[in-house]
N, C-alpha and C positions, 0 to 999 in steps of 0.2 A: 742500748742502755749500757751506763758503765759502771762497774762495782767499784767501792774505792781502791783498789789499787789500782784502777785502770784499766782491767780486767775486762774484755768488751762478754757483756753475758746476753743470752738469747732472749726472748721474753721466755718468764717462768710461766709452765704447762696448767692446764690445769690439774695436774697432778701433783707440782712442784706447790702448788693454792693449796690442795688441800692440806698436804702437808703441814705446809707454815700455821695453818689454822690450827690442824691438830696441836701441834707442838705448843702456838698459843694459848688455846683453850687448858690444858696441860701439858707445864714446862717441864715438871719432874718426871714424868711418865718416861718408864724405859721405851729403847726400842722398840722392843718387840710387842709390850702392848701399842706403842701406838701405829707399829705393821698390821697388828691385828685387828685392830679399829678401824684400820683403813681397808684391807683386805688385799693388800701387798706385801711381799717379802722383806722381809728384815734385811736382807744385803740390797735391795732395791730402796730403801727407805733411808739405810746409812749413804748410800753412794749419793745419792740427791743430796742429803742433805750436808755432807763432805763440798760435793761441788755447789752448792750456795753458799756456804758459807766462805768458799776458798775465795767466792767472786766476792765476793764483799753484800751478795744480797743479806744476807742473814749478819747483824750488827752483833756489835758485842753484851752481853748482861750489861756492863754498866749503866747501858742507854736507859733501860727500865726503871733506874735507882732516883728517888726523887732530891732532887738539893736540898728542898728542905727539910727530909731526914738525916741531912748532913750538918745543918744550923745553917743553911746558906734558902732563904725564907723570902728575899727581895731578888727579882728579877728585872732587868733595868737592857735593855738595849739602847747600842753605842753605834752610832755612826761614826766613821772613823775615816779621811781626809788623809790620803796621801802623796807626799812629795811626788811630782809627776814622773823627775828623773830615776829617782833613787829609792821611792816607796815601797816596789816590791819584796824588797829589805827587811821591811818593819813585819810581813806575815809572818814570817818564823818565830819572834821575838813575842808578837801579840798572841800564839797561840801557846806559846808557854806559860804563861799565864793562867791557873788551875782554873779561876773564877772563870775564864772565857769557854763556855761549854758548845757555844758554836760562833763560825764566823761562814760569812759570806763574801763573794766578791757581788758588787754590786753596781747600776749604772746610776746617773745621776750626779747629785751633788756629789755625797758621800761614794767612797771606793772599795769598802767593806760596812759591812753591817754583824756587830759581835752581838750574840744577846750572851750575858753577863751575870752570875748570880754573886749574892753578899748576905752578909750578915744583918744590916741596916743601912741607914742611910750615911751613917758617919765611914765605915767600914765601904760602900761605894764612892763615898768622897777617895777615902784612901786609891783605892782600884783607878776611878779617872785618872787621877793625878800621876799614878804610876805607869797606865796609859800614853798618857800624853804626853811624858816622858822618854818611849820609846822613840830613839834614831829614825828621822824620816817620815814621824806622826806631824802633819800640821796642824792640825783639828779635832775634837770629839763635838758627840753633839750626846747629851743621854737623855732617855724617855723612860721613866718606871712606870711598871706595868700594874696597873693596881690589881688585874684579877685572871689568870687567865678564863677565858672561856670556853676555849677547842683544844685540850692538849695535843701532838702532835698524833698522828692516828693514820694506819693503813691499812686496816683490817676492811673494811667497806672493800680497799682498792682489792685486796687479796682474794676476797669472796667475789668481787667482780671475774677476777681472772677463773677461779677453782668454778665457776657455773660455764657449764661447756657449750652452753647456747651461747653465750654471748660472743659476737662477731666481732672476730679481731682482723 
């Protein structure tokens, strides 16, 4: 498994599980109550959680933050068509972009998949076009999402790992 920086990190323990739940469950919680809620040491609790976060397991606060408490309310994923020679060019470029809160490489048609937030639909007019715009973009294609159904979620995954029966 790889953190984002590249980081190669181990599978997380079941201890490193419970952890991340604790912290989940409550984010403001000091240290040290939640070493005590766990029934491990406050220097064993910060050091785990130092090294997850160093690997990139543990994401930043912002991820939590919803867009559309930002006015950004329309969610619209962009397949995104790059020049074959030259296209690798355009990822830098595309992820500057504030509106683009993720991108993917992808196989298939399309060679990135951005999912995209906006204002409306005038205001992702805007955004494609400044898309599609970028050096070495030959293509968009966009699909707005009318509703999500599964926000993005890894708590199940985490509780799988922190239950020490289960066979890894």
């Amino acid at each position: 498994m790889y953190g984002t920086e590249g980081v190669i990190l181990r599978n997380v323990d079941a201890l490193d599980a419970r952890i991340l739940l604790a912290v989940d469950d409550d984010p403001d919680a000091t240290s040290l109550a939640l070493a005590k809620r766990l029934g491990i040491a406050r220097n064993t609790l910060h050091a785990r959680l130092q090294r997850l976060q160093a690997a990139g397991a543990v994401r930043e606060f912002s991820r939590r933050v919803d867009p559309a408490a930002l006015g950004y309310g329309l969610v619209a994923f962009v397949s995104v068509a790059l020049s074959q020679t030259t296209g690798r060019r355009a990822t830098a470029a595309l992820a500057d972009f504030p509106e683009v809160i993720e991108m993917h490489s992808t196989t298939g048609e399309a060679d990135l998949l951005l999912k995209v937030v906006a204002r409306d639909t005038a205001d992702l007019h805007r955004i494609s076009g400044e898309l599609l715009a970028v050096p070495d973009v030959v293509r968009t294609s966009t699909v707005i999402s009318l509703r999500e159904e599964l926000p993005v979620r890894t708590r199940a995954l985490i509780e799988r790992a922190a239950d020490q029966r289960h066979p890894w």
